[in-house]
TORTIMAR-89279 format. One record per residue (C-alpha): residue number from 1; residue in three letters; x, y, z. Coordinates in pm, whole numbers, plus 50000, padded with zeros to 5 digits. Each point is the difference from the previous one (the first is absolute). Layout:
# TORTIMAR-89279
NUM|ALA|X|Y|Z
...
***
This chain:
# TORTIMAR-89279
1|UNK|26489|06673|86473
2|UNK|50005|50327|49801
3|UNK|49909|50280|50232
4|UNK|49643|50209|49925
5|UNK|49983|50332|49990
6|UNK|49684|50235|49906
7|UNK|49815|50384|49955
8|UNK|49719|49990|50213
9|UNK|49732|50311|49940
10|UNK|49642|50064|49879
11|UNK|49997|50050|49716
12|UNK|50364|49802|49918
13|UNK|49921|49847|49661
14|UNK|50144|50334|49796
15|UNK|50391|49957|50216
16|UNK|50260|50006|49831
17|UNK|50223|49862|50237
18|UNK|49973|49611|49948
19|UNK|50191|50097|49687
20|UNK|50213|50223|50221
21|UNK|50107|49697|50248
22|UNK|49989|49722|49659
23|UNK|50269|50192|49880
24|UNK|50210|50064|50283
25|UNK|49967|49640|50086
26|UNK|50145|49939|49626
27|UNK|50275|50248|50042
28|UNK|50117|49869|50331
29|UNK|49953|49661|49976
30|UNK|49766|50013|50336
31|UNK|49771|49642|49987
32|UNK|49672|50185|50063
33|UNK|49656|50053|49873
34|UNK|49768|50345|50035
35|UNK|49640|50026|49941
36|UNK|49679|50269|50047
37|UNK|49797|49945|50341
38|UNK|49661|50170|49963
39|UNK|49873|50009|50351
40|UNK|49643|50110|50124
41|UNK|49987|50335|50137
42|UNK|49892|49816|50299
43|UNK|50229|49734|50006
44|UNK|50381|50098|50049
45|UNK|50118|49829|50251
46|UNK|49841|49689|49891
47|UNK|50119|50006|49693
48|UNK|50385|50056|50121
49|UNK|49977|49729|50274
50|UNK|49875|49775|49681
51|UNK|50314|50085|49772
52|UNK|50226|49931|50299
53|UNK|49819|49682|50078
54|UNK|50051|49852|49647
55|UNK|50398|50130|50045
56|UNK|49982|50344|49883
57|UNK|50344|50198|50102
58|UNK|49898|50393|49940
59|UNK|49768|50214|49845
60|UNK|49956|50330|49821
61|UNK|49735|50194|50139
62|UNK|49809|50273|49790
63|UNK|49661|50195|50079
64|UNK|49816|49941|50204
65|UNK|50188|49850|50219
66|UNK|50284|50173|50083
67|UNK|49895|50099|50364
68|UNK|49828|49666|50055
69|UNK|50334|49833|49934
70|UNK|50181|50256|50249
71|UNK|49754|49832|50240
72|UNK|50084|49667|49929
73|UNK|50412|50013|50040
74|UNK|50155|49870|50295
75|UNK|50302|50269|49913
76|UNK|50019|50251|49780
77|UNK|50316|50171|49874
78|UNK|50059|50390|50119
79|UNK|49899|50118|49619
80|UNK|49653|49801|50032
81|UNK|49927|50180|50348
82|UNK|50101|50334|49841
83|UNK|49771|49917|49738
84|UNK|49712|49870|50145
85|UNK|49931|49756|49795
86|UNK|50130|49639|49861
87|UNK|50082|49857|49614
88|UNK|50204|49739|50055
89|UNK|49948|49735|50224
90|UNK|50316|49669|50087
91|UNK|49846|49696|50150
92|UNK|50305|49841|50278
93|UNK|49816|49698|50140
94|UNK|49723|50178|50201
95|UNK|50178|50321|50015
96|UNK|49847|50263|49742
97|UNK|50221|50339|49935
98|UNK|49856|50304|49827
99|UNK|50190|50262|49800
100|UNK|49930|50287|49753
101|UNK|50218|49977|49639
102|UNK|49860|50312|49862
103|UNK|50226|50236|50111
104|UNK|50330|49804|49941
105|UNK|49840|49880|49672
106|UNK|49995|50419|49893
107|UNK|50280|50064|50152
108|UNK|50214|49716|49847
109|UNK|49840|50063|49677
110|UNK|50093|50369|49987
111|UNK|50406|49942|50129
112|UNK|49994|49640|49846
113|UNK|49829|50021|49653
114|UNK|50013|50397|49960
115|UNK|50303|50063|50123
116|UNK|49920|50290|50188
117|UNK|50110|50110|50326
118|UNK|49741|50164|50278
119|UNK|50311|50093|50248
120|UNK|49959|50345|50013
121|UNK|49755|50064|49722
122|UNK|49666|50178|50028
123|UNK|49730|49786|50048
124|UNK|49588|50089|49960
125|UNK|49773|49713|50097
126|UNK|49624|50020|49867
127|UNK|49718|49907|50252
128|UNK|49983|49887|50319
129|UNK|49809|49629|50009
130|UNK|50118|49647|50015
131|UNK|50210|50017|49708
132|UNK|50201|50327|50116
133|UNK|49996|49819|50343
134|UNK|50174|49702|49897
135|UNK|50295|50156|49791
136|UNK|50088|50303|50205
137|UNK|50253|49804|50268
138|UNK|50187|49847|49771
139|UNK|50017|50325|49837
140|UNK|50111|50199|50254
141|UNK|50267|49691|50085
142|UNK|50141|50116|49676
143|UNK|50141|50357|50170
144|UNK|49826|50263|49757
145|UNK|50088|50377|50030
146|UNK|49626|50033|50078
147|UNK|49640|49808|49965
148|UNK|49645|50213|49932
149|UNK|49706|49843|50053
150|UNK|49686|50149|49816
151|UNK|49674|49872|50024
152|UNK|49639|50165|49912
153|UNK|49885|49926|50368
154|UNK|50318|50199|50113
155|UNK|49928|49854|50399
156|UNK|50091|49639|49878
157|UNK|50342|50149|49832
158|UNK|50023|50139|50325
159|UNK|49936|49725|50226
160|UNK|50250|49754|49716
161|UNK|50291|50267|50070
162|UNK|49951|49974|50338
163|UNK|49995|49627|50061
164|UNK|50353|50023|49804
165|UNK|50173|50333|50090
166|UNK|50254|49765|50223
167|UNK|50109|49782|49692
168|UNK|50103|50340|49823
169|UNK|49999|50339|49836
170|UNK|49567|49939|49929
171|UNK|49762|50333|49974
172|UNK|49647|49953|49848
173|UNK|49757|50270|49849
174|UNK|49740|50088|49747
175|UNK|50026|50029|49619
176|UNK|50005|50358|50021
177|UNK|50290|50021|50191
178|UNK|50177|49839|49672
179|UNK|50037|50324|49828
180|UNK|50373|50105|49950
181|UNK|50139|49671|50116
182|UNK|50189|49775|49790
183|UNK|50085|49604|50068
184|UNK|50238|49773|49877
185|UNK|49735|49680|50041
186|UNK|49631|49992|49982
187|UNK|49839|49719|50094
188|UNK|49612|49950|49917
189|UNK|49838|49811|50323
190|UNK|49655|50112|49952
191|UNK|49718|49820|49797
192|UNK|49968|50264|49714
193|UNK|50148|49798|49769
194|UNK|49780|49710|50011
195|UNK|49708|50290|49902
196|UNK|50200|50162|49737
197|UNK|50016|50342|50242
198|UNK|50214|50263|49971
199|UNK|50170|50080|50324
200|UNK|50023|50416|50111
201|UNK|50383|50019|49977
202|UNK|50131|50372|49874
203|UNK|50242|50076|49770
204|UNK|50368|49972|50059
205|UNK|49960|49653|50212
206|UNK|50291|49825|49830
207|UNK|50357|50039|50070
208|UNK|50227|49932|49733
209|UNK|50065|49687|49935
210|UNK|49660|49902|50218
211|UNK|49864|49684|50031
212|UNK|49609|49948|49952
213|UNK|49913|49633|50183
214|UNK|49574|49876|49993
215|UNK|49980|49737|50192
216|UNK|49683|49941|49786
217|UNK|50076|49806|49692
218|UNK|49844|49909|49684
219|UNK|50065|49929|49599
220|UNK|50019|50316|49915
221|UNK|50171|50309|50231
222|UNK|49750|50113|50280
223|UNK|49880|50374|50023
224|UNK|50243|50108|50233
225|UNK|50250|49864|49827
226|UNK|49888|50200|49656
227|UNK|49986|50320|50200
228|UNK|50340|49923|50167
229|UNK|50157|49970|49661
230|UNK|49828|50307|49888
231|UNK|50123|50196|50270
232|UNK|50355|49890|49992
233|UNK|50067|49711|50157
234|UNK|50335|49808|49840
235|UNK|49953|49655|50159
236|UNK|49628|49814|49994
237|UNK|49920|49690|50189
238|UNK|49680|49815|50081
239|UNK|49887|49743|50256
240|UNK|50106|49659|49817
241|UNK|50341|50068|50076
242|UNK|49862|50021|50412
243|UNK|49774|49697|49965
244|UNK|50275|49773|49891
245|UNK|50249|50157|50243
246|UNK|49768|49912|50253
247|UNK|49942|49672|49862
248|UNK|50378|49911|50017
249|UNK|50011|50157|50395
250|UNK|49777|49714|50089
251|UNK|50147|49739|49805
252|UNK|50306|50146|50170
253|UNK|49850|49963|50390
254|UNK|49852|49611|49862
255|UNK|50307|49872|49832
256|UNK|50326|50196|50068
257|UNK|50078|50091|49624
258|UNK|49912|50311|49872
259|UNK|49936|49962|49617
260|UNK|50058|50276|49687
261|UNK|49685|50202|49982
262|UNK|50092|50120|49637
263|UNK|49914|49706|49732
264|UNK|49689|49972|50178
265|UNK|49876|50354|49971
266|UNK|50119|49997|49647
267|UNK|49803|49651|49934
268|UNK|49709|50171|50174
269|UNK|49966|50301|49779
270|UNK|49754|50004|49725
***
């Protein structure tokens, strides 16, 4: 019986990654089909222990659901827990084990696709929420020289730094406190982009040779992204290269084979 896999989130219907996991499945010759779950905003849990009960083997999760699916793991991996939250779900018999892709999937698209080391570069992280949450212990497993955490509400930077000054070299501050400093990776965590907002960053932000990475992405380049090339920044990268990173993590953690992320971000571009 070919094993089912899905995307469960409300709304679901715009995901792009039942044509994420199609193509991986083609590439790897996995026996497997993927669909979109729309569940109620009500109805989570029901609508999981329904998949599983008609043979479903894992699931993606995206908002809202994220902590709700947290919840609902017997296990979750040490990346999950960091995180706080759950997007991929593996169904063994009635055991259910939660984990969080989205920092591997940046991380692995950065050193995998890019080809860019973060050992010992400079590394500024924008905002402080879920998203920032999710990618910075993976980033820090990396070894950077340093990681700054800005964030308009400075007290959640902060509070972020503090939850992972024992994984490594993390400080957090304001905006302000950019001036005169210089990094050799950028990464946009905040929700700007999605609004079309300029961020507060000074002058001078980009090291030679910088990278600029939004983990916003789109069909044409986001804000920051613009202003990043503006300002100097020699490498660009938005957030389809993460989403289908994170895609293959999972399909990784359900199936053992981790497939080529780089025909299907080029058959995904417009």
């Amino acid at each position: 019986m070919t094993d089912r896999y899905a995307v469960i989130g409300h709304p679901v219907a715009h995901s792009k990654s039942p044509r994420i996991h199609a193509a991986f499945a083609r590439n790897t010759g996995e026996d497997l089909v993927y669909e979109a779950l729309l569940a109620p905003l009500d109805g989570f849990a029901g609508t999981v222990r329904a998949f599983r009960e008609t043979g479903g083997r894992g699931l993606n999760v995206t908002v809202p659901f994220k902590l709700e699916a947290f919840a609902l793991a017997d296990d979750v991996t040490d990346r999950a827990r960091e995180a706080g939250a759950v997007n991929t779900l593996r169904f063994d018999g009635a055991h259910v084990l939660g984990d969080n892709t989205d920092g591997a999937g940046l991380v692995g698209d950065i050193r995998l696709r890019l080809g860019i080391t973060l050992a010992a570069k400079s590394v500024l992280l924008l905002g402080a929420g879920g998203a920032a949450r999710g990618v910075l212990g993976p980033l820090l497993a990396e070894r950077p020289a340093a990681l700054f955490i800005v964030n308009r509400t400075v007290a959640k930077a902060h509070a972020l730094a503090r939850q992972f000054e024992a994984h490594g070299p993390v400080r957090a501050g304001a905006y302000a406190d950019l001036a005169g400093r210089s990094f050799d990776v950028v990464i946009n965590a905040t929700s700007a982009s999605l609004a079309g907002e300029a961020l507060p960053l000074p002058p001078g932000l980009y090291a030679p040779n910088a990278l600029a990475y939004d983990m916003v992405y789109g069909d044409v380049p986001t804000r920051f992204l613009a202003d990043a090339r503006a300002a100097g920044a020699a490498t660009l990268a938005d957030g389809l290269g993460m989403l289908v990173a994170q895609a293959a993590e999972s399909f990784l953690l359900w199936r053992g084979v981790r497939p080529d992320t780089r025909p299907v971000i080029a058959a995904l571009r417009p």
